[in-house]
PAZAPA-4460 file (N, C-alpha, C; in steps of 0.05 Angstrom, whole numbers, plus 32768, in hexadecimal, padded with zeros to 4 digits):
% residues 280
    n_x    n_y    n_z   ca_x   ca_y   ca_z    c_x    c_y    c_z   seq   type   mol
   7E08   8060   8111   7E0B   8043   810D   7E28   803E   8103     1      X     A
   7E30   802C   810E   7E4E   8024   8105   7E59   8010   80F1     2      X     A
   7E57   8017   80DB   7E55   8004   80C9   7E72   7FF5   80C2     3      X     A
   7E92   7FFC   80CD   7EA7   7FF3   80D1   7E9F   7FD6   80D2     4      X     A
   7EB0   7FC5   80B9   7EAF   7FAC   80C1   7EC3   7F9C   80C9     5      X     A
   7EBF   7F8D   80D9   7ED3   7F7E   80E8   7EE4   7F64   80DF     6      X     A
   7F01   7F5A   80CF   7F03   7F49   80C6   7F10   7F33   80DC     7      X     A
   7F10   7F18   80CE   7F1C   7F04   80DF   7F41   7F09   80D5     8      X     A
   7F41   7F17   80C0   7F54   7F0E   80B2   7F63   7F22   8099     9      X     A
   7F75   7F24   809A   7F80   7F37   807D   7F92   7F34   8075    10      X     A
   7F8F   7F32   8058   7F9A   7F1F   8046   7FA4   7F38   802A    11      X     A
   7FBF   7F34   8021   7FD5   7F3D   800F   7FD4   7F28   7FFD    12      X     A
   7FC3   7F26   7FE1   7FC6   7F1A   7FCF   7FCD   7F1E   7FB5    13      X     A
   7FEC   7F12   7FB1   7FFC   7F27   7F96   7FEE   7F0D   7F7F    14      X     A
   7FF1   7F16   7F6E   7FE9   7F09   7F53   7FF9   7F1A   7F3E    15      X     A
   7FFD   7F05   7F2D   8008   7F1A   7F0F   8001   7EFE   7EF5    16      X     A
   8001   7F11   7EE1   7FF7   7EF8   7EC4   8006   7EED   7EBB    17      X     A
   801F   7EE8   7EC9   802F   7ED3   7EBA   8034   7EBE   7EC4    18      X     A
   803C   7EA2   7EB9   803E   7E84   7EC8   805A   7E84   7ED0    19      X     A
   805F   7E7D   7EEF   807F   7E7B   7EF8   807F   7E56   7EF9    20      X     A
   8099   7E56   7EF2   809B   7E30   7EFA   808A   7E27   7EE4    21      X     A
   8084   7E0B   7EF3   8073   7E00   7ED7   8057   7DF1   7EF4    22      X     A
   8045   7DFE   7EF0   802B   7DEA   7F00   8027   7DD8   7EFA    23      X     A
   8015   7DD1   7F08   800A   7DAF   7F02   7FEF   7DB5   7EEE    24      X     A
   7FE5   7DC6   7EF3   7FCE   7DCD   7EE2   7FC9   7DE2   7ECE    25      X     A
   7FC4   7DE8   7EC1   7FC3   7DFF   7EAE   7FDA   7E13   7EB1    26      X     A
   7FF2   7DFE   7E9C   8004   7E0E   7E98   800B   7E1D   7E88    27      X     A
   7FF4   7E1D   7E82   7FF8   7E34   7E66   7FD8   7E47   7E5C    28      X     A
   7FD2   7E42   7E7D   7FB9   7E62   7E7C   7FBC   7E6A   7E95    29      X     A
   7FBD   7E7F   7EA3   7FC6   7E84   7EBB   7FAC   7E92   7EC7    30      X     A
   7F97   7E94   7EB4   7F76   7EA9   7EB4   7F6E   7E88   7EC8    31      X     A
   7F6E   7E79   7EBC   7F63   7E60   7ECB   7F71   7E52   7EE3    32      X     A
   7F8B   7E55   7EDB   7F9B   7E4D   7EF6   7F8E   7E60   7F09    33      X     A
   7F97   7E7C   7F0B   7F92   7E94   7F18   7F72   7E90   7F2E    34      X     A
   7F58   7E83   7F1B   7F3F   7E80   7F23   7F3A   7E66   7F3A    35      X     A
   7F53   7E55   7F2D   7F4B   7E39   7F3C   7F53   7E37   7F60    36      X     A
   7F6C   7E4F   7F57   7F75   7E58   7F72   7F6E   7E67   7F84    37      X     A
   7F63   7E7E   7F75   7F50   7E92   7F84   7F38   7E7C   7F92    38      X     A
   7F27   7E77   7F80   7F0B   7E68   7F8D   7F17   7E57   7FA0    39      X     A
   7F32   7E48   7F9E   7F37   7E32   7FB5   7F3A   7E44   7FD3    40      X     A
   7F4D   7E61   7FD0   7F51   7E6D   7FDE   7F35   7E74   7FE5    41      X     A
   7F21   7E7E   7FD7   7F01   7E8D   7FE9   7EFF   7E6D   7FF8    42      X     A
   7F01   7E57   7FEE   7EE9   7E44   7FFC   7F00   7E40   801A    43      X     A
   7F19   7E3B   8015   7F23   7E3E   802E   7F21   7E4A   8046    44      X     A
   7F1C   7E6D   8041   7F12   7E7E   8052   7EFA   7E75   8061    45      X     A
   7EE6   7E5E   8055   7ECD   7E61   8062   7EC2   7E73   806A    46      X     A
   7EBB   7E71   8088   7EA1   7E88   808C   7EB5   7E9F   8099    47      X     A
   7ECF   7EA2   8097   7EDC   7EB3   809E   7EDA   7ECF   8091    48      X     A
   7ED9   7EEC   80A2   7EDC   7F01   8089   7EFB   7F10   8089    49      X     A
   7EF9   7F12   806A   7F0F   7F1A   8064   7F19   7F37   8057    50      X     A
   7F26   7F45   805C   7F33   7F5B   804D   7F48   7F51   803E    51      X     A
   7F46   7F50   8020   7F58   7F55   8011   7F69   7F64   800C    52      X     A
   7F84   7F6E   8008   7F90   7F7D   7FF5   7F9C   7F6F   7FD9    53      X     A
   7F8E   7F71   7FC9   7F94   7F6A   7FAA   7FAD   7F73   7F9B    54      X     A
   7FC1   7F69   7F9B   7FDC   7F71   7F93   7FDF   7F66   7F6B    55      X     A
   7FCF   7F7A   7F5C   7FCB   7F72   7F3F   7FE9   7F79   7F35    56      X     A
   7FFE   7F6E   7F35   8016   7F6F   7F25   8013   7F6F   7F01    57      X     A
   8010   7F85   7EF3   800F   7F85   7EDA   7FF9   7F78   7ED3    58      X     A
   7FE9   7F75   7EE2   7FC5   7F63   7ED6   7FBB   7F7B   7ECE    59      X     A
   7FAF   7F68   7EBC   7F93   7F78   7EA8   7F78   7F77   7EB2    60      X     A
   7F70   7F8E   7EB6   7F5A   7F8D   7EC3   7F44   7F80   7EC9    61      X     A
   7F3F   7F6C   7EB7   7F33   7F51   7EB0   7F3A   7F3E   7ECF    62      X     A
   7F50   7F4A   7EDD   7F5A   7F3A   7EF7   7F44   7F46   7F13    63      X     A
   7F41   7F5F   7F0E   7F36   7F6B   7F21   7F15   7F5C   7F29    64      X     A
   7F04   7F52   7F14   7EF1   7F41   7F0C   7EF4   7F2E   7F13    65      X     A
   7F08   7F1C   7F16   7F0E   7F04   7F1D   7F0E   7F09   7F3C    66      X     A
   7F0F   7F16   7F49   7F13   7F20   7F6F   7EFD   7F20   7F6C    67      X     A
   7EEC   7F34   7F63   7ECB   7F36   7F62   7EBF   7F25   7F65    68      X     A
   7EC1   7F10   7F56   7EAF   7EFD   7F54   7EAD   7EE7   7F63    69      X     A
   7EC5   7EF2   7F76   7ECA   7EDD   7F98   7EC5   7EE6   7FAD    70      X     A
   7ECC   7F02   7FAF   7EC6   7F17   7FC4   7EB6   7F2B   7FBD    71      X     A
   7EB3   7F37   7FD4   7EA0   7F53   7FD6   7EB6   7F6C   7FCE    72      X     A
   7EB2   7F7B   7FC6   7EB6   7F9A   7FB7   7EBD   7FA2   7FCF    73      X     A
   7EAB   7FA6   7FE9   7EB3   7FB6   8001   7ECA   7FA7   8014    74      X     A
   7ECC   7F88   800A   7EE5   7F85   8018   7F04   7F85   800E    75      X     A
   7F07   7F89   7FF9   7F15   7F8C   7FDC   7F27   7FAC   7FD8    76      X     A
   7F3D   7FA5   7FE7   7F51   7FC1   7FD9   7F60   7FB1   7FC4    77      X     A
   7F63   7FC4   7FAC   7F74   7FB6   7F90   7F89   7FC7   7F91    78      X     A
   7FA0   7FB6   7F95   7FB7   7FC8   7F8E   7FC7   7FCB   7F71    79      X     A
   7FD5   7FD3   7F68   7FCC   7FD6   7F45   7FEB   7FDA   7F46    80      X     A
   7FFE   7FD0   7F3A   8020   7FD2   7F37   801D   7FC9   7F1F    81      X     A
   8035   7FD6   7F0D   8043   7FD1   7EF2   805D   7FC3   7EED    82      X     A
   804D   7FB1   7EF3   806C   7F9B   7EF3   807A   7F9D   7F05    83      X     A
   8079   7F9F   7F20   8096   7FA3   7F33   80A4   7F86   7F38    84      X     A
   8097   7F79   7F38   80A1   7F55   7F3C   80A3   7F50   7F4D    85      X     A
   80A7   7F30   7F57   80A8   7F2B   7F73   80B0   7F29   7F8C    86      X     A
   80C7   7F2F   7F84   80D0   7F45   7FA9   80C1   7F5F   7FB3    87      X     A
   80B8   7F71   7F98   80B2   7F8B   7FA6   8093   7F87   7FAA    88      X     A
   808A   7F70   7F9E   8067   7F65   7FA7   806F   7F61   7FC3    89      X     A
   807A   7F4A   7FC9   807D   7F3C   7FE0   8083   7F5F   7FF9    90      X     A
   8094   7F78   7FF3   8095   7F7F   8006   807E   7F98   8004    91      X     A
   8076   7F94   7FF0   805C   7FA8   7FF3   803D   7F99   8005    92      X     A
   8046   7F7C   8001   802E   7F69   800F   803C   7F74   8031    93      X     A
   8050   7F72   8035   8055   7F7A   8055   8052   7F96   8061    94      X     A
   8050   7FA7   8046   804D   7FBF   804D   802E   7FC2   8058    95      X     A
   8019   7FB9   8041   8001   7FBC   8043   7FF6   7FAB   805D    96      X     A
   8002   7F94   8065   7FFC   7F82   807A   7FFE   7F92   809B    97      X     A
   800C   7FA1   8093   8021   7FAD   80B1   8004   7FC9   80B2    98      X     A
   7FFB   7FD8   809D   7FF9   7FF5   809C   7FD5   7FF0   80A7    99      X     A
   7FD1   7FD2   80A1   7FAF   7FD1   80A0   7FA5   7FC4   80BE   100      X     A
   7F8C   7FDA   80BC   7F8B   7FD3   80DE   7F69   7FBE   80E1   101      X     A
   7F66   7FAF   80C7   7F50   7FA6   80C6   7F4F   7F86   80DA   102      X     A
   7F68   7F77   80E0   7F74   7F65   80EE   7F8B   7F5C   80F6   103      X     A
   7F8E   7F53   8107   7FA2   7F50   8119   7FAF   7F37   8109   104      X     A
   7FA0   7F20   80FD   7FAD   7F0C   80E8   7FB2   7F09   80CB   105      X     A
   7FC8   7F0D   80C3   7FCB   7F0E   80A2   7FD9   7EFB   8095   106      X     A
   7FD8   7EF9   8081   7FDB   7EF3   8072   7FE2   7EF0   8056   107      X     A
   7FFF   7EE0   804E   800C   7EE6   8031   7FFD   7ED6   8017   108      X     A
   7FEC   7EE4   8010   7FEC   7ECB   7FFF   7FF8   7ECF   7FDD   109      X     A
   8000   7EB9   7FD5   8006   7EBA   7FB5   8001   7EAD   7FA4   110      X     A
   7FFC   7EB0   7F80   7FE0   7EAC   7F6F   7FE6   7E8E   7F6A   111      X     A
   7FFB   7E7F   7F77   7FFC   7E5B   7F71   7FFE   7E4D   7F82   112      X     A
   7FE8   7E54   7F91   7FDF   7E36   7FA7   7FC4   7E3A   7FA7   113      X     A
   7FC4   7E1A   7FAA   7F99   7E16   7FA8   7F9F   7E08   7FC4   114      X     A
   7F80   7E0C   7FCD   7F7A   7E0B   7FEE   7F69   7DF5   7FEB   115      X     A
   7F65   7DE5   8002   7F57   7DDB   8006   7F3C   7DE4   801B   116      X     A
   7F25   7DE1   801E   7F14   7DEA   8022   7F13   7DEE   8046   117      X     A
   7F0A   7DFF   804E   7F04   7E11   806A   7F25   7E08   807D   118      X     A
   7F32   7E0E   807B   7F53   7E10   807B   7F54   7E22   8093   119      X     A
   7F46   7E44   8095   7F59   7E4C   8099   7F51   7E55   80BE   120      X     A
   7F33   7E45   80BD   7F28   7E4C   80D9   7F37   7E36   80F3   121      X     A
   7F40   7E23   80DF   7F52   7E17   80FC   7F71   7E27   80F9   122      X     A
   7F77   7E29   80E5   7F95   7E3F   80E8   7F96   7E54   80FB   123      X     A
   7F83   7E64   80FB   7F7F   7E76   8112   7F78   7E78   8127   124      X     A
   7F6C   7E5E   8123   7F5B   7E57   8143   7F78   7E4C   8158   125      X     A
   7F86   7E30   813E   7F9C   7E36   8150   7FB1   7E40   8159   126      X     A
   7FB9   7E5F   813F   7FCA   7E6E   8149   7FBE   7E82   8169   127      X     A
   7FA4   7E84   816D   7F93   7E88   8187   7F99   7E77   8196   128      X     A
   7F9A   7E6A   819C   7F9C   7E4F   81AB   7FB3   7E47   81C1   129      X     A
   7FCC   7E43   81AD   7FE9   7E48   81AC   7FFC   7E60   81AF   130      X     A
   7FEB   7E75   81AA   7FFE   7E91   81A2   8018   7E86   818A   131      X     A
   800B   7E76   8173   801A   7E6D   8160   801B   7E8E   814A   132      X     A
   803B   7E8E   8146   8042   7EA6   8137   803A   7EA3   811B   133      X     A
   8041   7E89   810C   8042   7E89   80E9   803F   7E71   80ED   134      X     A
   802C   7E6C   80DD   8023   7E4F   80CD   801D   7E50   80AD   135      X     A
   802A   7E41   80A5   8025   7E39   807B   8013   7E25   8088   136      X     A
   7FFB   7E24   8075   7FF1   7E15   806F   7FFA   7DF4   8051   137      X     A
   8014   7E02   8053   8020   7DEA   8038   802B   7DE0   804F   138      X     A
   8030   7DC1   8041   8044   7DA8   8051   805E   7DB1   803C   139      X     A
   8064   7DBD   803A   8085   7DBB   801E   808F   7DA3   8026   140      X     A
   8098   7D95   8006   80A8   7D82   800C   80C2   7D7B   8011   141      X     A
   80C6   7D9A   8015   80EA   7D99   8020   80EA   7D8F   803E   142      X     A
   80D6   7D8B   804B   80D1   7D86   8067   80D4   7D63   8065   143      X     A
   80D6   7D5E   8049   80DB   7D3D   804F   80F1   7D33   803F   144      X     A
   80FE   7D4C   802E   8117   7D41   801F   812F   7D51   8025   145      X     A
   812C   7D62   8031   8149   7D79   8034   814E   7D68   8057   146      X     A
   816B   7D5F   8058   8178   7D55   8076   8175   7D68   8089   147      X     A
   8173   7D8B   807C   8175   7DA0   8094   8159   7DA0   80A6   148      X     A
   8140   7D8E   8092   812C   7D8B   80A9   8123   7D78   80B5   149      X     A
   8138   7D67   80B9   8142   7D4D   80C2   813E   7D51   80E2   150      X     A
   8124   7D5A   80F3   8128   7D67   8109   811C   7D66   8120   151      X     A
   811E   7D64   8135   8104   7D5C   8147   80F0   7D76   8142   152      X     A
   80CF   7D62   8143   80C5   7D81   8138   80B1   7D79   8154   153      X     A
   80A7   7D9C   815E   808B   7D98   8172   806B   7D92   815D   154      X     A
   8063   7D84   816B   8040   7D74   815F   802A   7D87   816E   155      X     A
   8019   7D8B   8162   8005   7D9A   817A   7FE6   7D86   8166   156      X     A
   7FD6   7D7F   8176   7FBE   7D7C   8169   7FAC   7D95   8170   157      X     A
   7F9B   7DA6   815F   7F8F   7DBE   8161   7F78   7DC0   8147   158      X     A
   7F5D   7DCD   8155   7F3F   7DCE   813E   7F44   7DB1   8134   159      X     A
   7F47   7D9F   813C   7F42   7D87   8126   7F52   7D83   8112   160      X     A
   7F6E   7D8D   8111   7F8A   7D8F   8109   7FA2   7D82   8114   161      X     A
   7FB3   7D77   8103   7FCC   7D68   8111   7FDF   7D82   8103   162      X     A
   7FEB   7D8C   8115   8007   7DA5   8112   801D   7D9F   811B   163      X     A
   8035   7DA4   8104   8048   7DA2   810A   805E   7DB6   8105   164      X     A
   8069   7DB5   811A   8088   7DCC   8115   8093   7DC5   80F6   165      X     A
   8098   7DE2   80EB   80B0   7DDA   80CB   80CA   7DF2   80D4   166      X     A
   80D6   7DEC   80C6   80F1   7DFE   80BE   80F0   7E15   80AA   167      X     A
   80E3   7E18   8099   80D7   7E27   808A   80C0   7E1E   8073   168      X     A
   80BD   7E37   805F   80A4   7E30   804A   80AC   7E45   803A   169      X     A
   8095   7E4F   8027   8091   7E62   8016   808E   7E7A   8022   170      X     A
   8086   7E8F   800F   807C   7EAC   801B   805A   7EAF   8015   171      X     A
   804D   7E95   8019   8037   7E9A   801C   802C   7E87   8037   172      X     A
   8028   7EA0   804F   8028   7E8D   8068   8011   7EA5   8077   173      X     A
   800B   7E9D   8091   7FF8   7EAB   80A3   800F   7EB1   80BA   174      X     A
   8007   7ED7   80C9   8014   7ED9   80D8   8000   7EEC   80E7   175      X     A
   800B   7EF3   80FD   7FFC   7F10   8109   800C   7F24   8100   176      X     A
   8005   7F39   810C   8004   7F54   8105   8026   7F61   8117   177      X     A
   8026   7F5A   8132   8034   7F50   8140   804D   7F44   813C   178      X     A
   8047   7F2D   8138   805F   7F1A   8126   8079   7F26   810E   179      X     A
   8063   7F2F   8102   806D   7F3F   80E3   8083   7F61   80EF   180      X     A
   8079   7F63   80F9   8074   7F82   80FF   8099   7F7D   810E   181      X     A
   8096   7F63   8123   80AB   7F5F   812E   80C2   7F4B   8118   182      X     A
   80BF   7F49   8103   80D4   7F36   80FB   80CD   7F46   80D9   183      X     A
   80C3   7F57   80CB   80C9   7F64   80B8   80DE   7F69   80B1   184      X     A
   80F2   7F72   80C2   8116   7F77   80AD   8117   7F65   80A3   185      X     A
   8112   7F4B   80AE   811A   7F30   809D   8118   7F28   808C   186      X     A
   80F2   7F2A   8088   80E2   7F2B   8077   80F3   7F37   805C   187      X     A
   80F0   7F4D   8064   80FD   7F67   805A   8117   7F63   8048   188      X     A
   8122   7F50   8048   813B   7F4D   8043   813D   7F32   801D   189      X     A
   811C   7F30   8023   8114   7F20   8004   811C   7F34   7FF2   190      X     A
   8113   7F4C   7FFC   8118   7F5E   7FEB   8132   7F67   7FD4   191      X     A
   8143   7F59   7FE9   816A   7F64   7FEA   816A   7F48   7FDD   192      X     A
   8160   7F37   7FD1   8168   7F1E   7FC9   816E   7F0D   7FD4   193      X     A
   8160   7F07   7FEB   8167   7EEC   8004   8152   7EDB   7FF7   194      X     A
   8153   7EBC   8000   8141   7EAF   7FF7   812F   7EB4   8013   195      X     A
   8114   7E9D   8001   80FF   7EA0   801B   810A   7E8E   802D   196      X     A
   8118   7E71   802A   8116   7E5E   803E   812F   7E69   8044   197      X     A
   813F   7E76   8045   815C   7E86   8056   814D   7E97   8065   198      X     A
   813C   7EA4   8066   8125   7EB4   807A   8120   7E9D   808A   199      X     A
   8110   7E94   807F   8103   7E79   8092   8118   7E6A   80A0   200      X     A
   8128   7E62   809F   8145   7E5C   80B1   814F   7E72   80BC   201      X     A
   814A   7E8D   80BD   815F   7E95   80CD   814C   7EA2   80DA   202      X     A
   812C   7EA0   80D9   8118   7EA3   80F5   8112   7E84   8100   203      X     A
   811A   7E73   80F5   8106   7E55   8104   8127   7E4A   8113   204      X     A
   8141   7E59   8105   815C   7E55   8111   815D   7E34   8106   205      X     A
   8155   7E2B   80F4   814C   7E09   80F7   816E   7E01   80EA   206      X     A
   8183   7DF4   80FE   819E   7DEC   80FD   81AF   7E02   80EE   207      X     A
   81A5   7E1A   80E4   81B1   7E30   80E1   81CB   7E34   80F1   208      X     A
   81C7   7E35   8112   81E6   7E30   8125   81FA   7E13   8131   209      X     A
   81ED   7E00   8114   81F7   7DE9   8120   8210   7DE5   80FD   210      X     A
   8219   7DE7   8101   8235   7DED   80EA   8238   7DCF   80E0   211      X     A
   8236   7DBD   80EC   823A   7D9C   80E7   8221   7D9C   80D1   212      X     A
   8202   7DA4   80E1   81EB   7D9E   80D3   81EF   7DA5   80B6   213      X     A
   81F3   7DBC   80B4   81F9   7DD3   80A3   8203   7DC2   808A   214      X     A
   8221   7DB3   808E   8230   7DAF   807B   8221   7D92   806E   215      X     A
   821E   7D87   8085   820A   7D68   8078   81F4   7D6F   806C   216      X     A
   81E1   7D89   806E   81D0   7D8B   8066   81D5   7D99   804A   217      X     A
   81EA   7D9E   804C   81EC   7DB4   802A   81FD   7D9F   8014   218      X     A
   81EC   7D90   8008   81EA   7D7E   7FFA   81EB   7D81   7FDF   219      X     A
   81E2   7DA4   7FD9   81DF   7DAB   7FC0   81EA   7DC9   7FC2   220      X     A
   81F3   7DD5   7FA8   81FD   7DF5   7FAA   81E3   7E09   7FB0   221      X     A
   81CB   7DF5   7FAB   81B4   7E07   7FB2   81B1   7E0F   7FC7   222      X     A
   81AE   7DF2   7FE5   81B7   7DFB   8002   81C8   7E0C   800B   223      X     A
   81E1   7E0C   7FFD   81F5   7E18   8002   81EF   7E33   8008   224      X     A
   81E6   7E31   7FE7   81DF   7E59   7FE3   81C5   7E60   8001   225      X     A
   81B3   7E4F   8007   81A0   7E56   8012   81B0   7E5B   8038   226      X     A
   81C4   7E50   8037   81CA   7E58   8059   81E8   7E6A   8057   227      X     A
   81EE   7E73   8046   81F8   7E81   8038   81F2   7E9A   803C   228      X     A
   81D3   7EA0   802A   81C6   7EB8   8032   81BA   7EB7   804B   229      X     A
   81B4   7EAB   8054   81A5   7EA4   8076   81B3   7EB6   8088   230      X     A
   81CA   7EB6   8086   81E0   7EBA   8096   81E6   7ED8   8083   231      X     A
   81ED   7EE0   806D   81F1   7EF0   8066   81DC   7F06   806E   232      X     A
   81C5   7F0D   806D   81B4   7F1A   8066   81A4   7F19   8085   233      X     A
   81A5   7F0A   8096   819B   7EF9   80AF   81AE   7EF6   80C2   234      X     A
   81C4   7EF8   80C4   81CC   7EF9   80E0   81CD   7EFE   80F8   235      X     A
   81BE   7F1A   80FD   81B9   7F1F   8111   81AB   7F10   811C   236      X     A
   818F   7F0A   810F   8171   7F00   8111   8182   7ED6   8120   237      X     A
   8190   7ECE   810C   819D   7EB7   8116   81A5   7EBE   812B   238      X     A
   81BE   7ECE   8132   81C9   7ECD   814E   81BC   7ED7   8167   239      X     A
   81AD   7EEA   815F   819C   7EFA   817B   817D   7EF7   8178   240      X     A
   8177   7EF6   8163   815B   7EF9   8165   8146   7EDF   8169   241      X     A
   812E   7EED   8175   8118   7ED0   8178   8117   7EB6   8168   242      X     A
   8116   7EA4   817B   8110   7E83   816C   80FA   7E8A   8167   243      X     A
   80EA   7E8C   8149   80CE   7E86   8142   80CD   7E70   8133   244      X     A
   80B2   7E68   813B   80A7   7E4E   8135   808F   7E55   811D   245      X     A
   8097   7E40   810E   8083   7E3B   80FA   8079   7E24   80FA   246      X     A
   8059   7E20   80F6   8047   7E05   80F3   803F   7E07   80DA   247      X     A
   8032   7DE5   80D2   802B   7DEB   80BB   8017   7DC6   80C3   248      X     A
   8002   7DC4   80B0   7FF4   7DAC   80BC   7FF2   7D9E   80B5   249      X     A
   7FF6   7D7D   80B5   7FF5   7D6B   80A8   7FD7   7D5B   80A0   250      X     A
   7FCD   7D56   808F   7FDB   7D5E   8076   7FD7   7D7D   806E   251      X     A
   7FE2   7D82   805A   7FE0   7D9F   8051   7FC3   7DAB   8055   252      X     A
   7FC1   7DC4   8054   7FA8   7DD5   804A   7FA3   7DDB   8034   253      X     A
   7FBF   7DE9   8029   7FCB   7DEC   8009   7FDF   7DE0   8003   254      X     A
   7FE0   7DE5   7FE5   7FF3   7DDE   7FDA   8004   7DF0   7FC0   255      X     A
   8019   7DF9   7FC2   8024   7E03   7FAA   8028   7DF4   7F90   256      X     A
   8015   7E01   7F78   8013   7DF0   7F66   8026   7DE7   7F53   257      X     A
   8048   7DF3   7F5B   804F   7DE9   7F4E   8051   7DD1   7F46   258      X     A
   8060   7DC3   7F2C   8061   7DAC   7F25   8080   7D9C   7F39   259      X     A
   8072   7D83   7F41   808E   7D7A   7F5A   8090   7D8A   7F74   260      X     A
   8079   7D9A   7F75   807C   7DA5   7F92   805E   7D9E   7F9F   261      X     A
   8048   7D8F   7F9A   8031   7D8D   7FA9   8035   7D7A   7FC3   262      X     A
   8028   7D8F   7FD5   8029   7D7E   7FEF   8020   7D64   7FF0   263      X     A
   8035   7D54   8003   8029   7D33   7FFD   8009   7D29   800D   264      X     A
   8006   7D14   7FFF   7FF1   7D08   8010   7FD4   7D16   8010   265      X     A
   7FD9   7D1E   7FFE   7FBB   7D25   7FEF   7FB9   7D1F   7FCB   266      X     A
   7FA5   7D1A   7FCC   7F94   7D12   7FA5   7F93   7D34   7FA3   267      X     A
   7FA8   7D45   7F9B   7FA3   7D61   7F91   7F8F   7D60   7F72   268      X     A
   7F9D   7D4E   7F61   7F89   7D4A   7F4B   7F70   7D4A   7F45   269      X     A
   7F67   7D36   7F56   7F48   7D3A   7F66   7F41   7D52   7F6E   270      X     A
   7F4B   7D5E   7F84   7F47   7D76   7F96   7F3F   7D92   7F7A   271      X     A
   7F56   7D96   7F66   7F57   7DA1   7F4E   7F3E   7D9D   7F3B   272      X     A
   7F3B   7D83   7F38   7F1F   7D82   7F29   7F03   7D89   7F34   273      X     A
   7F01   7D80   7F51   7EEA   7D89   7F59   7EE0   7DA3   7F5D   274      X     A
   7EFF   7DB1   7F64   7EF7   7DD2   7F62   7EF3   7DD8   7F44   275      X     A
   7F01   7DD3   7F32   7EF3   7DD6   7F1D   7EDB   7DD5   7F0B   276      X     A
   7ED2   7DBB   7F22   7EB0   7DBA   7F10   7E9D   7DD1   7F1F   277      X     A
   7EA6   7DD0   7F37   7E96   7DF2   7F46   7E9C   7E09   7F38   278      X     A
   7EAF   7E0C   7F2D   7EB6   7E25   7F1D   7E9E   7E27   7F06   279      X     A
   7EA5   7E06   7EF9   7E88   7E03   7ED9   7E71   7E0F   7EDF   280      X     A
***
């Protein structure tokens, strides 16, 4: 009898016990932040199955319990690091993503975004659909205040979803196996101290070779630095390598909790409390 089980999906989830930024919610317990996010993340998955890899950064075992009590034990690898921090999480999530042959679609995820509920069966349905490479499920709001994404974008309606082209996001997004496997140096290059959205520009190319865009758009020394490294760390990938596209759906699926960064056009407050009384 063949008892190999078959997932929709596999998923690199780093966590560590300390608060980065300042959230909108429990800024100063991260055991409860940590829970509100996890459970948003299980109810998202819906009836999807999932392989975890559990990336415990300096957690206390007390963390391992908290996976338990969302998932099954048999779908659950815990990875256990002493402090390495967040670049060498991020390239150990691509290591483990690339090495595991449980699915063809993966996934980054990281311990501060809450989900909104059954999310992730139209994400994949319409990366199926489309042969779509990477989709965030966040709207970021740089997509409505930074000029560099000032841009004609492609629309697709898909599963009962409105999708739209972005320029970049975070490093917590859905890709294939495929995808990754083909654009890893890049990836790869968080490591060396590139930012994420300088990655994300110099695969989505978004006005990266338009030098006019460039200068109107760098408004702040922050931009600056960000096409700066784009180009530093990315140039090949800019000059020769594949236009990839990233979607992301309006309105969001998730949201990163930081404080001043929640995707628009949703009552997150609400969304936050109601998961909370399911937790009581």
């Amino acid at each position: 009898m063949n008892n190999t089980r078959v997932y929709d999906i596999a998923v690199a989830y780093r966590i560590y016990p300390g608060i980065s930024k300042q959230p909108v919610i429990f800024r100063d317990d991260k055991w409860k932040l940590s829970e509100l996010c996890l459970r948003s993340f299980r109810d998202s998955l819906g009836i999807l199955r999932a392989k975890l890899f559990v990336i415990l950064d300096n957690c206390s075992v007390e963390y391992k319990s908290l996976f338990l009590k969302y998932f099954s034990e048999e779908d659950i690898e815990f990875v256990e690091q002493s402090g390495i921090g967040n670049a060498r999480t991020f390239a150990l999530q691509i290591k483990l993503l690339l090495e595991q042959n449980d699915s063809e679609y993966v996934y980054f995820a990281e311990d501060d975004y809450f989900y909104l509920s059954n999310q992730f069966s139209a994400a994949i349905g319409f990366m199926k659909e489309r042969s779509i490479e990477f989709i965030t499920l966040y709207d970021h709001l740089d997509s409505y205040t930074l000029n560099i994404h000032n841009h004609t974008e492609k629309i697709a309606i898909s599963h009962g979803k409105h999708w739209r082209t972005t320029g970049s996001t975070c490093l917590t997004f859905l890709t294939t196996k495929t995808a990754l496997r083909a654009t890893k140096n890049v990836f790869a290059t968080y490591s060396k101290k590139n930012y994420d959205a300088s990655i994300w520009f110099a695969l989505t190319k978004r006005n990266v070779l338009n030098p006019l865009k460039m200068l109107s758009s760098s408004t702040t020394m922050q931009m600056v630095k960000i096409y700066a490294k784009a180009w530093l760390f990315c140039f090949a990938t800019i000059l020769f390598g594949k236009k990839r596209t990233l979607w992301n759906p309006i309105p969001a699926g998730c949201t990163h909790i930081e404080s001043g960064g929640l995707a628009p056009n949703i009552d997150w407050q609400y969304e936050f409390q109601k998961s909370q009384e399911n937790i009581r």
